[in-house]
C-alpha positions in Angstrom: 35.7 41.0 84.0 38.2 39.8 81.2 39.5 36.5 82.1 43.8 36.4 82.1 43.6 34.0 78.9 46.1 35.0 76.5 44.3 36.7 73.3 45.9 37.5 69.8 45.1 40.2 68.6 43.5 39.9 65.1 44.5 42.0 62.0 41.5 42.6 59.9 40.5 44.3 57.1 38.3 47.1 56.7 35.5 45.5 55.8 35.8 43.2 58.9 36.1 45.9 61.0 33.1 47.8 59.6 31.3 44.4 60.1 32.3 44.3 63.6 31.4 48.1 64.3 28.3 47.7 63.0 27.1 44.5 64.8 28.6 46.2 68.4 26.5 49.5 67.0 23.5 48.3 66.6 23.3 45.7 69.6 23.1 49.0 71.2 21.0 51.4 68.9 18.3 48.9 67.5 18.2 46.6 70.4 14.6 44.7 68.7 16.4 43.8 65.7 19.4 42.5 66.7 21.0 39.7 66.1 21.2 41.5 62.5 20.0 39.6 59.6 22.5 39.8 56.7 20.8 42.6 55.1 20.3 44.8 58.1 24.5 44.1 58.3 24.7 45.1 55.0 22.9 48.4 54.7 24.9 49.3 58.4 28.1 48.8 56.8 26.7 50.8 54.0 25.9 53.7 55.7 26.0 56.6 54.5 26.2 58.5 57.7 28.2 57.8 60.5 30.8 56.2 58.2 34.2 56.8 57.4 34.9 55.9 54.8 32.0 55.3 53.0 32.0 52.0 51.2 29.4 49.8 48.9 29.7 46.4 50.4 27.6 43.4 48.6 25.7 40.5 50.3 28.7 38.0 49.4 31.2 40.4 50.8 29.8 40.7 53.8 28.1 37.2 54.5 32.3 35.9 53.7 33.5 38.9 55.9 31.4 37.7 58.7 31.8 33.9 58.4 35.7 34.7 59.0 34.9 36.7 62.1 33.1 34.0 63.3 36.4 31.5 62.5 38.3 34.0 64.9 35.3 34.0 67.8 34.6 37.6 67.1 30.9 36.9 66.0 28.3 34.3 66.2 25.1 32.9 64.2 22.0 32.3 65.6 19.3 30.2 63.4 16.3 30.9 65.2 13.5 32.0 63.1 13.5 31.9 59.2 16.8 33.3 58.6 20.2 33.4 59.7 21.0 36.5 62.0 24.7 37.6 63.3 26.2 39.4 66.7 29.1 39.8 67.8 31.5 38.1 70.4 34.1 41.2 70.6 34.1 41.5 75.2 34.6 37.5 75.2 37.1 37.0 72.4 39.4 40.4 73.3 38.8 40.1 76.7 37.6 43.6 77.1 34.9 45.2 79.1 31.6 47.1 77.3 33.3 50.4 77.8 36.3 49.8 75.4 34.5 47.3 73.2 32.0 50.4 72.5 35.1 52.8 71.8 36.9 50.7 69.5 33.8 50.0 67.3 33.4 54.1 66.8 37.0 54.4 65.7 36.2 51.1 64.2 33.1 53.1 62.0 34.2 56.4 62.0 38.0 56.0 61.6 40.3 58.4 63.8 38.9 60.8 66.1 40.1 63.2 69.4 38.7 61.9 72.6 35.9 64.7 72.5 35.0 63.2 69.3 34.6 59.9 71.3 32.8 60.7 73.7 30.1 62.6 71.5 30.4 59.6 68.7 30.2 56.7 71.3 27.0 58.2 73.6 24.5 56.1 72.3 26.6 52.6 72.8 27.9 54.0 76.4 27.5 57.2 78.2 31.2 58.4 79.6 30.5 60.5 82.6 32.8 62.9 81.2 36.3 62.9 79.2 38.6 61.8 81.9 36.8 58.3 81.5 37.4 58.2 78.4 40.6 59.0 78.2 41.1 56.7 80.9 39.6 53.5 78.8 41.7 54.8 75.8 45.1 54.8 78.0 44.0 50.9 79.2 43.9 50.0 75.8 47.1 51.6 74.8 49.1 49.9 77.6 48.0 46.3 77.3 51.0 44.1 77.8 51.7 41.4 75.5 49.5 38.7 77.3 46.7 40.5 76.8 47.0 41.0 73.7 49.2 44.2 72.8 47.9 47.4 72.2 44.6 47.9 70.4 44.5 51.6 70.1 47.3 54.2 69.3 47.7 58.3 70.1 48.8 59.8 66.8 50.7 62.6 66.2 48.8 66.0 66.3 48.3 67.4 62.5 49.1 70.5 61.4 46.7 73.4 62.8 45.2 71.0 65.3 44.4 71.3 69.3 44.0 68.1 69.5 45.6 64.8 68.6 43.2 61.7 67.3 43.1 58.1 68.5 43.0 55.1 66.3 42.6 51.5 66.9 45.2 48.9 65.8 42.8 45.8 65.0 44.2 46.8 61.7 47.3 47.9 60.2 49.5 50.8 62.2 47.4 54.3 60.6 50.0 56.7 59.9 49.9 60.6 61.2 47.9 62.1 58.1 45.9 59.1 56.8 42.6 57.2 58.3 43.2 53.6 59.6 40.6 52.9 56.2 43.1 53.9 53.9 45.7 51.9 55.6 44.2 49.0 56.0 45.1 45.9 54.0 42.2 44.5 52.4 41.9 41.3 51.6 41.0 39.8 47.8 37.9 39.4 48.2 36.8 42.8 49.4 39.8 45.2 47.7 37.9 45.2 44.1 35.1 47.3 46.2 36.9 49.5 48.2 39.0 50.5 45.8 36.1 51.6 43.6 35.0 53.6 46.1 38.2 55.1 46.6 38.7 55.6 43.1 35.1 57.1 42.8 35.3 59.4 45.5 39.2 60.8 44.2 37.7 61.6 40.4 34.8 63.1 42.5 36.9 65.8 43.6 39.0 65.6 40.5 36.4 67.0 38.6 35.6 69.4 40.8 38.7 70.4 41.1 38.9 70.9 37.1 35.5 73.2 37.6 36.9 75.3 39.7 39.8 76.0 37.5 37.9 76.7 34.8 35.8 78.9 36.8 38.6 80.9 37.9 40.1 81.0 34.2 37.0 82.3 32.9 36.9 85.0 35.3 40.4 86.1 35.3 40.2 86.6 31.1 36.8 88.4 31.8 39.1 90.8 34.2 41.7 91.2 32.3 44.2 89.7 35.0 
């Protein structure tokens, strides 16, 4: 059980989060590897599944990302062997149990998601006996007084067109209603230059595509005579 120790609640990046998603992921998913080595924590935060967003972290971004987590107890090195290898301290340092560690780190990789989303997303770290329990664990994190560190997950509004509304954590900035937590995350200096690439890469993506299509649709409009 969580002790009653007072906890602050961090505000990282997104590259710290990623970092701690991944290292709660894969304790659970590739139990003989782990503690990762700094490239098996480097191609996780790389992923290009199971990712949202996708970003293209180096080796010095990540091995800087995750010696800060380890200044705020959130993960820990191990030597053994012939190189380094990390995990991550997240139930001790938030004082939270398995169940909610697990949650956060899939809105922590996959950004904000409906608690059926959750449940699916989350199965392989913990199996909820059904959607009630997870609601449940989300609602405990919402309501955390101040002692214990404040919220660490939010409810946002329901979009447009949508049944359902999505959950988000709050170990980063406060997502708004129709962005991801990613995009609203303040990154710090020394990981913005990537992620902003990315970002950038992925909007002249569509931007072209976008340009296709209207030239598609120009061409076939003159060829119809509309």
């Amino acid at each position: 059980m969580p002790s009653s120790t007072s906890v602050t609640l961090p505000n990282l990046s997104l590259l710290e989060t990623r970092v701690l998603g991944v290292l709660i992921e894969k304790q659970h998913t590739v139990p003989d590897s782990y503690p990762l080595t700094l490239n098996a924590l480097v191609s996780g935060c790389n992923q290009k599944t199971s990712r949202d967003p996708v970003i293209e972290a180096t080796d010095d971004e990540v091995q800087a990302t995750v010696d800060h987590l380890k200044t705020l107890s959130l993960a820990m090195q191990s030597s053994g062997g012939r190189v380094m290898r990390y995990a991550h301290n997240a139930e001790r340092a938030l004082q939270l149990p398995s169940q909610a560690v697990a949650l956060l780190a899939v809105l922590m990789l996959r950004g904000p998601q409906t608690i059926g989303e959750l449940r699916i997303n989350a199965d392989r770290l913990h199996k909820f006996a059904d959607i009630s329990a997870v609601e449940g664990f989300l609602t405990e994190l919402a309501e955390r007084n101040t002692d214990a560190g404040g919220s660490m997950v939010i409810e946002l509004p329901r979009q447009p067109g949508s049944r359902e509304n999505r959950w988000a954590h709050l170990l980063s900035s406060l997502p708004t209603a129709d962005t991801t937590a990613a995009l609203t995350t303040p990154a710090s200096e020394m990981v913005s230059v990537s992620e902003i690439a990315t970002l950038k890469s992925q909007v002249a993506a569509l931007q072209n595509e976008v340009a296709m299509l209207q030239s598609t649709v120009a061409m076939l409009c003159k060829e119809l005579g509309i």
